[in-house]
Backbone bond lengths (Angstrom), bond angles and torsions (degrees), N, CA, C in turn:
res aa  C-N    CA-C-N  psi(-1)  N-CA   C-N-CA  omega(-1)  CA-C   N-CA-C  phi
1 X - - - 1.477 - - 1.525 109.16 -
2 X 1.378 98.39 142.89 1.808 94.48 -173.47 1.406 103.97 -84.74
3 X 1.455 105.42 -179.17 1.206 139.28 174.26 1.768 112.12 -27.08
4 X 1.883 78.15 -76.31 1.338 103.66 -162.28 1.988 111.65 -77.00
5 X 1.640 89.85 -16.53 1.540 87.50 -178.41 1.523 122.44 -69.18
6 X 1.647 98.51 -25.28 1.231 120.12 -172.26 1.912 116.32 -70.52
7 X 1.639 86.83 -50.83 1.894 93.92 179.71 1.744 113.27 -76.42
8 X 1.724 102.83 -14.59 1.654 90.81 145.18 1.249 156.27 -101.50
9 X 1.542 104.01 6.27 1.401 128.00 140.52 1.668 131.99 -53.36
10 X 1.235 93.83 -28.14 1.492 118.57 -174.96 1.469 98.86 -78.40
11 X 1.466 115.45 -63.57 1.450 123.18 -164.83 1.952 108.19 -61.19
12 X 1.650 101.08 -41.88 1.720 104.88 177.45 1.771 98.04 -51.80
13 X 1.240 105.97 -39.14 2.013 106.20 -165.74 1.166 89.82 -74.95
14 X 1.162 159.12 -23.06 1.163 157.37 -148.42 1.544 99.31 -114.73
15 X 0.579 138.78 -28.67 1.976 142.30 -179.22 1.494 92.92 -102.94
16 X 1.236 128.20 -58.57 1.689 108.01 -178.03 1.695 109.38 -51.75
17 X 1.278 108.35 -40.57 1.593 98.02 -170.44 1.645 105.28 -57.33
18 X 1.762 115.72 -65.78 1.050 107.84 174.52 1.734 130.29 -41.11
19 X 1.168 119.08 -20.39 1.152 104.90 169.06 1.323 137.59 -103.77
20 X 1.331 93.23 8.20 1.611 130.08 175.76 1.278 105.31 -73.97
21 X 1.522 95.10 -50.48 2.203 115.80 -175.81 1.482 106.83 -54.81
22 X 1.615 104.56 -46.75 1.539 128.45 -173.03 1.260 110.07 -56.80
23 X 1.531 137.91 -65.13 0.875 146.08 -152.32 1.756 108.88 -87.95
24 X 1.582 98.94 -39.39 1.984 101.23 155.94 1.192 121.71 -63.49
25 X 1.513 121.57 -5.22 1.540 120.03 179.19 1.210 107.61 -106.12
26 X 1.597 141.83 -31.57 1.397 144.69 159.07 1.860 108.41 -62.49
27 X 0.986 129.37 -20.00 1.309 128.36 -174.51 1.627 105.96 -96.10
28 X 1.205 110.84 -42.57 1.798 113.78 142.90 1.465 142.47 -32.95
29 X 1.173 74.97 -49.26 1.439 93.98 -178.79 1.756 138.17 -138.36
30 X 1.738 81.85 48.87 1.194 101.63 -144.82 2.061 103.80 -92.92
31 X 1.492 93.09 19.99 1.555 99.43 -157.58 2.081 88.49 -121.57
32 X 1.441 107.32 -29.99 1.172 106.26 179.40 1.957 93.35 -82.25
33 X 1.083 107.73 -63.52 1.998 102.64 -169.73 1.529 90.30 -38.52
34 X 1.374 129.58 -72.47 1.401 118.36 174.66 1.810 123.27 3.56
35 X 1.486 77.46 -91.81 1.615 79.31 -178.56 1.424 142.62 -68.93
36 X 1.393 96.61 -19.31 1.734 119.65 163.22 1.652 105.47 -55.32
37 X 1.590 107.31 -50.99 1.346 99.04 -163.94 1.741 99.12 -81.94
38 X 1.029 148.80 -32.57 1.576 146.47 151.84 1.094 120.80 -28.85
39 X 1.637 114.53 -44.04 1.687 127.58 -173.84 1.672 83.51 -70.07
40 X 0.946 132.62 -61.57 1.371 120.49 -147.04 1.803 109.49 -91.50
41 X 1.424 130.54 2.13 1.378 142.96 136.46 1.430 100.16 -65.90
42 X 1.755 136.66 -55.93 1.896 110.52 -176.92 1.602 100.16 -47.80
43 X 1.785 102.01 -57.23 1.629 106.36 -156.20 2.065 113.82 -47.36
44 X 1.232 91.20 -40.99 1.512 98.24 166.66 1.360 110.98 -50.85
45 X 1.276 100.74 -85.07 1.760 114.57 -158.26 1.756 98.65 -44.37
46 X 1.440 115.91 -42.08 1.196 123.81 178.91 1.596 136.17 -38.75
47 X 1.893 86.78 -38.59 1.338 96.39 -170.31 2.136 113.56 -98.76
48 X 1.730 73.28 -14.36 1.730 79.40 172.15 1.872 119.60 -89.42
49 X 1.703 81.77 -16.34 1.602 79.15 168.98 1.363 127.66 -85.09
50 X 1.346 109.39 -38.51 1.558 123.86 146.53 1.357 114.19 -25.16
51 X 1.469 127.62 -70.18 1.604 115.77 -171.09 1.999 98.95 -73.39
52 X 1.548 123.82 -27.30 1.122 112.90 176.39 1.699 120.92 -56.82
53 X 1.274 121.82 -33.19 1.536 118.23 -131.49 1.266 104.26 -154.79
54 X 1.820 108.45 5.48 1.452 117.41 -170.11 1.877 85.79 -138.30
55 X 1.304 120.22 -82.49 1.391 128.12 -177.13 1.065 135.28 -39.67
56 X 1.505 86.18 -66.23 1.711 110.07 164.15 2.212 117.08 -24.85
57 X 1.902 95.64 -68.09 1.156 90.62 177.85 1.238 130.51 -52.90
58 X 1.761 114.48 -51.62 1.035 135.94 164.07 1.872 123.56 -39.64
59 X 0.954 106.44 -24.75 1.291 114.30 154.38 1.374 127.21 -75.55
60 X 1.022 141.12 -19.28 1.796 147.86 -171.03 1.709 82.35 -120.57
61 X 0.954 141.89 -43.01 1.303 112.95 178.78 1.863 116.38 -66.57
62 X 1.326 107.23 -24.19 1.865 120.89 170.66 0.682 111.32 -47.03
63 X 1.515 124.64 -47.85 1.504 133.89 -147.90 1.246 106.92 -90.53
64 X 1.317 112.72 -42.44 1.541 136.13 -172.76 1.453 107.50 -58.51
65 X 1.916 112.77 -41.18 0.984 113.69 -138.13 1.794 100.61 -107.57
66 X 1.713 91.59 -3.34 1.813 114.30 -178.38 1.427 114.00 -108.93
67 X 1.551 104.84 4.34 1.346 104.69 162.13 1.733 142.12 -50.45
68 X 1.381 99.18 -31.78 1.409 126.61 -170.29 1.644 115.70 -98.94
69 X 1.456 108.60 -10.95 1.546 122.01 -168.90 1.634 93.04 -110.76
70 X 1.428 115.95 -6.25 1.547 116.90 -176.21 0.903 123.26 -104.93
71 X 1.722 107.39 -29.10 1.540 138.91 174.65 2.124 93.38 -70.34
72 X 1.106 110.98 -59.35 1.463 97.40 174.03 1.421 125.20 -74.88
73 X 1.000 124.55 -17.65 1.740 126.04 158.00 1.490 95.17 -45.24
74 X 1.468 128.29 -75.37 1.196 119.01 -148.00 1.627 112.18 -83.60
75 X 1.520 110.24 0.71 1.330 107.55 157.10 1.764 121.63 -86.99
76 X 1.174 107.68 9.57 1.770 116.90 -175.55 1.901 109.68 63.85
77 X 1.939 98.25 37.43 1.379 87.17 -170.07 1.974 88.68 -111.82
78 X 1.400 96.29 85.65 1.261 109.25 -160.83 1.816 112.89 -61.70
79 X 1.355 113.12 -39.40 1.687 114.03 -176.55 1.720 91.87 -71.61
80 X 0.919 125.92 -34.41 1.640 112.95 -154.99 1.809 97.80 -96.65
81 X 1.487 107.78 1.15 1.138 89.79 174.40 2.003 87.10 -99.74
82 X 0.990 134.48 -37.83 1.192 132.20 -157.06 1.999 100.83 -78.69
83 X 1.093 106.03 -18.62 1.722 108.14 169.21 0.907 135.48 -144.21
84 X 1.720 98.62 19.67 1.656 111.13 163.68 1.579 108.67 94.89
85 X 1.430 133.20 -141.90 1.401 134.05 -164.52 1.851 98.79 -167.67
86 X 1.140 106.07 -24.16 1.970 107.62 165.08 1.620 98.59 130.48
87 X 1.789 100.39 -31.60 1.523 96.14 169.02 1.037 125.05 -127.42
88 X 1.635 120.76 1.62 1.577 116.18 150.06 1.308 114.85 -115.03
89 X 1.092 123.26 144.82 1.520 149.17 -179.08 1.940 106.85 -43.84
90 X 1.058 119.39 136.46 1.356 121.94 -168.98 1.823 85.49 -114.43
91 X 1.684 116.24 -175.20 1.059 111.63 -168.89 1.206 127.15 -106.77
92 X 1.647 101.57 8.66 1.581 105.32 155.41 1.265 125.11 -81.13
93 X 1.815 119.24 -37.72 1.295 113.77 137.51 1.591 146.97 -2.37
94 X 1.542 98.28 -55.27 1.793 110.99 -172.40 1.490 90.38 -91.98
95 X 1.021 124.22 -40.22 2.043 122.61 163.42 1.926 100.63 -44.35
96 X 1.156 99.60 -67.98 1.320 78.56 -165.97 1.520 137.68 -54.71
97 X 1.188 86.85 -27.49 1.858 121.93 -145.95 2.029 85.03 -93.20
98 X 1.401 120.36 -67.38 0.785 127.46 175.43 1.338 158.19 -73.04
99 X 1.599 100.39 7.40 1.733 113.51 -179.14 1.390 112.83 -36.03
100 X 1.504 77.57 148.52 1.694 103.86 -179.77 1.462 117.76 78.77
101 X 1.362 128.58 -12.94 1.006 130.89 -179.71 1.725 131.25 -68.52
102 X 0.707 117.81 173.90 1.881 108.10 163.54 1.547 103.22 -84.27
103 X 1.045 137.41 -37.42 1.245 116.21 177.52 1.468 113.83 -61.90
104 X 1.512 102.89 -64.99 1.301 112.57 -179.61 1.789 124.86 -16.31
105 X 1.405 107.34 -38.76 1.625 150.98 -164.15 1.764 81.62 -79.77
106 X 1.302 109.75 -78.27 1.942 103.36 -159.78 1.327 88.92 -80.99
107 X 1.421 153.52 -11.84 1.654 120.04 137.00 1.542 133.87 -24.20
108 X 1.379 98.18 -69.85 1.608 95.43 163.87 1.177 140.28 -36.29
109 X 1.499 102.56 -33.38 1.686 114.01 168.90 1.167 116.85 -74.10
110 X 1.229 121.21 -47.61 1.288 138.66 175.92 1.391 111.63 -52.60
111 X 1.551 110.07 -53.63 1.760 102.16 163.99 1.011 131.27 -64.88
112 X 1.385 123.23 -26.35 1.414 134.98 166.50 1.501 118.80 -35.26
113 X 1.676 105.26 -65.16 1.500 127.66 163.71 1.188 105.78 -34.24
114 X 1.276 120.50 -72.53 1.333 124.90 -177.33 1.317 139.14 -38.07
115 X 1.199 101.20 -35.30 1.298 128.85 -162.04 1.404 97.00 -86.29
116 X 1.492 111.49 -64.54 1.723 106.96 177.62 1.237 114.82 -69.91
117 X 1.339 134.97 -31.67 1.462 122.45 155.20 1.607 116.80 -38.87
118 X 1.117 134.35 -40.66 1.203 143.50 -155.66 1.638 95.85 -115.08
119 X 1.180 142.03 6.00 1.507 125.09 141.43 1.460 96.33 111.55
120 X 1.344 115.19 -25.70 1.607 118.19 -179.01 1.947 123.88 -81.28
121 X 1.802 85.92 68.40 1.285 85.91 177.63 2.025 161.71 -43.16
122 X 1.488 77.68 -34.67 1.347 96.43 -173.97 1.479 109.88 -95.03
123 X 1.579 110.58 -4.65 2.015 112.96 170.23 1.492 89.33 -97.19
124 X 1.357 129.73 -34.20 1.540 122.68 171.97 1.702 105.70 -44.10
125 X 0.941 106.24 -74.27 1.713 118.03 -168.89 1.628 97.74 -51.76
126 X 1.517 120.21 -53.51 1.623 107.35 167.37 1.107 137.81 -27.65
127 X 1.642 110.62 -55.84 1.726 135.53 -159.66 1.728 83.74 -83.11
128 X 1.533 127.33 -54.45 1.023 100.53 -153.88 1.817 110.77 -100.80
129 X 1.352 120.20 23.44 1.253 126.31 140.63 1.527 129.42 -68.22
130 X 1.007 79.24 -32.35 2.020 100.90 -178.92 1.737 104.35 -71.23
131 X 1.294 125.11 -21.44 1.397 133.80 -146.38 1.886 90.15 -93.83
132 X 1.057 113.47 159.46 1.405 97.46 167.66 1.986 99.54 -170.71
133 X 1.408 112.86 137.07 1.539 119.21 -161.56 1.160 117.23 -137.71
134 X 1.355 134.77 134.15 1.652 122.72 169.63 2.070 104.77 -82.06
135 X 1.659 93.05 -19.57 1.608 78.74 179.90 1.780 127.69 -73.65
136 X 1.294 92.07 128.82 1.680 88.96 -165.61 1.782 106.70 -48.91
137 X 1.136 128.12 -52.85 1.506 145.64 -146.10 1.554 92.48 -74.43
138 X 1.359 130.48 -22.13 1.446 121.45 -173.59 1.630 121.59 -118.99
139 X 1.667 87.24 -16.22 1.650 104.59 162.84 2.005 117.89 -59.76
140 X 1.660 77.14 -51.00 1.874 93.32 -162.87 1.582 85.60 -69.40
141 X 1.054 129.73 -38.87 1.975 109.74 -175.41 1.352 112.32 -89.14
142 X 1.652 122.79 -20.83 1.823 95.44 148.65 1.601 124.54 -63.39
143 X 1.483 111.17 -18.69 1.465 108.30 171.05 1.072 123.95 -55.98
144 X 1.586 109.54 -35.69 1.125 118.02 -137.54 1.850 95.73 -99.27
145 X 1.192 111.82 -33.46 1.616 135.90 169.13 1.327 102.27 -53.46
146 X 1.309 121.78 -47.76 1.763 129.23 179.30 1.538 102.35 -46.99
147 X 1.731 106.50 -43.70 1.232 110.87 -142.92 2.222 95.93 -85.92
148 X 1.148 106.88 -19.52 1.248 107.84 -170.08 1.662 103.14 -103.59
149 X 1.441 119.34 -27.55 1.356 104.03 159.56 1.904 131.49 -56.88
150 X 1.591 96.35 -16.99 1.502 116.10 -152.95 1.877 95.16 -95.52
151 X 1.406 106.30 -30.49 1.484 137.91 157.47 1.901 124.45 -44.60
152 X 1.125 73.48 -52.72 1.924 99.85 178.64 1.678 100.99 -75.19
153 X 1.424 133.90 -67.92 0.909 125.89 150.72 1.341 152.39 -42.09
154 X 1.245 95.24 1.31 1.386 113.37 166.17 1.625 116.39 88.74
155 X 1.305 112.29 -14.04 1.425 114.22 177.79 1.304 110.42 -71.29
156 X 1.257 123.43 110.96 1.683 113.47 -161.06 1.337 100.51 -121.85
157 X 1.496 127.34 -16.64 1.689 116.03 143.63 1.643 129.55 -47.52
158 X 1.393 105.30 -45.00 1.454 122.12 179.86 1.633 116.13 -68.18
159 X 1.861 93.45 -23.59 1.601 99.64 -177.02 1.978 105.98 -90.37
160 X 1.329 101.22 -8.58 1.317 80.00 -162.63 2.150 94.75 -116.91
161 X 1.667 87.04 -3.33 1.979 100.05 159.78 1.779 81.99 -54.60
162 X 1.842 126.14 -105.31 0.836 113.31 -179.50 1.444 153.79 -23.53
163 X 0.733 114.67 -21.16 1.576 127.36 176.15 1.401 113.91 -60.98
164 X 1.818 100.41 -47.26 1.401 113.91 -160.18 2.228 100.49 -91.36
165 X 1.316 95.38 -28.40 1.158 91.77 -178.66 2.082 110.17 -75.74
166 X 1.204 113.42 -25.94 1.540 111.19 161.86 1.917 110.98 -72.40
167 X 1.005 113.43 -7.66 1.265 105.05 -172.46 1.879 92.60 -91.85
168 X 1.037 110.48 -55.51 1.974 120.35 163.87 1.660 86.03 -29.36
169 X 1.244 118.74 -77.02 1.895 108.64 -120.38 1.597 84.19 -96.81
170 X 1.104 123.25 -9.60 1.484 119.79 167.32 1.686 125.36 -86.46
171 X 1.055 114.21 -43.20 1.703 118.80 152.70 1.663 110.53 59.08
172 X 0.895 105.58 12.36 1.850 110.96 -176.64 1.024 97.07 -123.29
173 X 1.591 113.60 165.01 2.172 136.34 178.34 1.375 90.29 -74.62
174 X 1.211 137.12 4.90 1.810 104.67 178.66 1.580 99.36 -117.39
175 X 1.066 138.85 -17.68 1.303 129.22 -153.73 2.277 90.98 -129.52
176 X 0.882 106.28 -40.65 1.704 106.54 -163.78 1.292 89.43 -69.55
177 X 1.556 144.13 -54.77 1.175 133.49 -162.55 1.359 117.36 -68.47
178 X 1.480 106.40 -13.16 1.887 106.47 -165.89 2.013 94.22 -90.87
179 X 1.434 92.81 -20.88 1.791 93.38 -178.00 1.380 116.31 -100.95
180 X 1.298 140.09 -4.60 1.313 156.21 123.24 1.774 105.44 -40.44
181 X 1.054 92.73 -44.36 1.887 87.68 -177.43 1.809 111.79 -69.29
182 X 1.004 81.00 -43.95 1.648 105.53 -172.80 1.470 99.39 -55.49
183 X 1.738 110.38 -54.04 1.465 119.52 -163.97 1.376 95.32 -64.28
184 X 1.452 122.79 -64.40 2.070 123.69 171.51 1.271 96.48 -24.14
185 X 1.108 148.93 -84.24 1.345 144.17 -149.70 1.192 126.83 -61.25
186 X 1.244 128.00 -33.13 1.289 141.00 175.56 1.488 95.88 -87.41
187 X 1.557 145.27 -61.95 1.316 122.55 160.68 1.420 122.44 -25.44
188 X 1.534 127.95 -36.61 1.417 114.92 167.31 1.141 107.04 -100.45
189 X 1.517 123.13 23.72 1.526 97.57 145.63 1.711 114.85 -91.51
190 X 1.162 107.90 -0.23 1.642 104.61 164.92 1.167 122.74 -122.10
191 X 1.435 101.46 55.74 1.516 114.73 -164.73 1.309 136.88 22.95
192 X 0.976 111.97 45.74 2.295 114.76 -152.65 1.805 68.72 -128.22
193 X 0.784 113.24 75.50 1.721 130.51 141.07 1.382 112.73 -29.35
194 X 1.246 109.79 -67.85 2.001 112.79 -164.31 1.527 90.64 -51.55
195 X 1.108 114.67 -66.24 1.969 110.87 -167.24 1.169 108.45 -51.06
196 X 1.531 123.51 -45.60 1.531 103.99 -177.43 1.582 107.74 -72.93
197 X 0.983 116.01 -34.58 1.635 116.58 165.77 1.879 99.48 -19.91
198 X 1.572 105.33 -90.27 0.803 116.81 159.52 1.571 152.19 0.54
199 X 1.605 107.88 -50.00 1.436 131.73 173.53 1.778 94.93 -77.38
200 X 1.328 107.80 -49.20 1.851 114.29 -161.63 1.849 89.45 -68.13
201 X 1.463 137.72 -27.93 1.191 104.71 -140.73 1.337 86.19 -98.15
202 X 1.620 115.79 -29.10 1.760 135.52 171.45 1.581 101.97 -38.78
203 X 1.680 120.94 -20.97 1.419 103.16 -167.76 1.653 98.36 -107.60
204 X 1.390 110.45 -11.61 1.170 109.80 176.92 1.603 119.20 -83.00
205 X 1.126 104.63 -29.58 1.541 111.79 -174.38 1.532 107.44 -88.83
206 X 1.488 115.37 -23.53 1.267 108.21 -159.61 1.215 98.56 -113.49
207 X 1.193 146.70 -39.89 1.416 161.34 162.15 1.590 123.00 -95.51
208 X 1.482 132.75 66.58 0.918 135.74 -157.64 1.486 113.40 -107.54
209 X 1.326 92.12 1.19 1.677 109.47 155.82 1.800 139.07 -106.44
210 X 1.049 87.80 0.80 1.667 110.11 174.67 1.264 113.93 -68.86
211 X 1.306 119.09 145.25 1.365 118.18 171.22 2.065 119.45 -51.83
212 X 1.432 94.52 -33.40 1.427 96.66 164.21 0.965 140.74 -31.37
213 X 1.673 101.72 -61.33 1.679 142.51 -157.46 2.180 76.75 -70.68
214 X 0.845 126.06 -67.26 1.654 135.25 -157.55 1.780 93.17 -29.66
215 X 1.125 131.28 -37.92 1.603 139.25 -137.16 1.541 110.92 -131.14
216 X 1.618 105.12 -20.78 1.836 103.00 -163.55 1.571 117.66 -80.89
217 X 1.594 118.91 -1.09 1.093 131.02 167.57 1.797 102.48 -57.42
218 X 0.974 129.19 -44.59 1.436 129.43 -165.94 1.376 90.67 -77.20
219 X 0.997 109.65 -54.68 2.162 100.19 178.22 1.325 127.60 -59.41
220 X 1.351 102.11 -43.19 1.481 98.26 160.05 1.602 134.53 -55.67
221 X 1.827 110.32 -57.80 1.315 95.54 167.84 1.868 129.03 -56.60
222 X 1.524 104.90 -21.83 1.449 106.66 154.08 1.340 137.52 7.82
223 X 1.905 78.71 -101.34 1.239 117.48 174.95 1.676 117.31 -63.09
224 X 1.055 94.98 -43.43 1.797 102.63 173.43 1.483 116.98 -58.97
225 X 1.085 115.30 -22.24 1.538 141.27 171.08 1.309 108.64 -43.38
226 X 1.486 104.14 -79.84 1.373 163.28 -132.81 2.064 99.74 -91.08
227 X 1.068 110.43 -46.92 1.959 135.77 -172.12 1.835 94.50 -40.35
């Protein structure tokens, strides 16, 4: 008998046993696989019925119900968007009322705004930690809101952590140059000149079409001044 006839004799004995092992271990335990595999058809079906028949609604009622708290955001009627008017819902409301939702989610942002518009820094920096977006353009200006509430308070490491991280996740001429600017400035508010150097020349070289770029010659020789 050859070689090879032999080590595939071996391998057939070797797969019958294992499935010999296999099939004595499901017949064993054939009451636990049962219910394991059932638990995890509720947990499924559960969780898709949940966003079907639970979320779902709860979502079109958010929207519905943040209509009026959005309509006064964009009139600058900042308390009545943040607590409503007595008969429509403001946007701590749709936070409360509405977790987990997508609205619920651009509430936070929305309070965020609010919040640092309105002087109340440290619920600003709350709401808009809590906020979270795949869209670049609304991500990089809650960053960027973090970074000027954190500013106001005086934390001007923490303001210019943020600053630099909206200037990253924003990456375009309209939004990176205004947070590069932002970041220069707050570097000379702790006198470290070279970095803001740095931020001003990043807007010149890299954005030389921005409204920035028009003005940063005067900041630069500044700072160069100033080193």
């Amino acid at each position: 008998m050859s070689k090879n006839t032999v080590e595939n004799e071996e391998l057939i004995v070797d797969v019958q046993e294992v499935y010999s092992k296999t099939e004595d271990f499901i017949e064993a335990n054939k009451k636990v696989i049962m219910a394991v595999v059932l638990g995890l058809i509720i947990v499924i079906g559960g969780y898709f019925g949940y966003k079907k028949l639970v979320i779902a609604p709860m979502e079109f009622e958010a929207q519905k119900d943040m209509f009026m708290a959005e309509k006064y955001f964009s009139q600058d009627s900042l308390q009545k968007a943040i607590n409503g008017d007595g008969l429509n819902y403001g946007f701590i409301d749709i936070v409360d009322e509405y977790s987990g939702t997508k609205a619920a989610n651009l509430a936070h942002y929305y309070l965020g705004i609010c919040y640092r518009n309105t002087g109340e820094y440290e619920f600003a920096i709350d709401e808009l930690k809590s906020f979270s977006s795949d869209d670049v353009m609304i991500s990089t200006v809650a960053l960027g809101a973090i970074g000027d509430s954190y500013m106001e308070l005086n934390d001007i490491d923490q303001a210019i952590s943020y600053y630099e991280k909206a200037v990253t996740n924003g990456g375009n001429n309209l939004t990176s140059p205004i947070y590069l600017y932002k970041a220069g400035l707050a570097y000379e508010d702790k006198q470290d000149f070279a970095n803001a150097e740095t931020k001003y020349k990043a807007i010149k070289s890299d954005y030389p079409d921005s409204r920035e770029a028009q003005t940063i010659d005067k900041y630069i020789a500044r700072v160069e001044a100033l080193k």
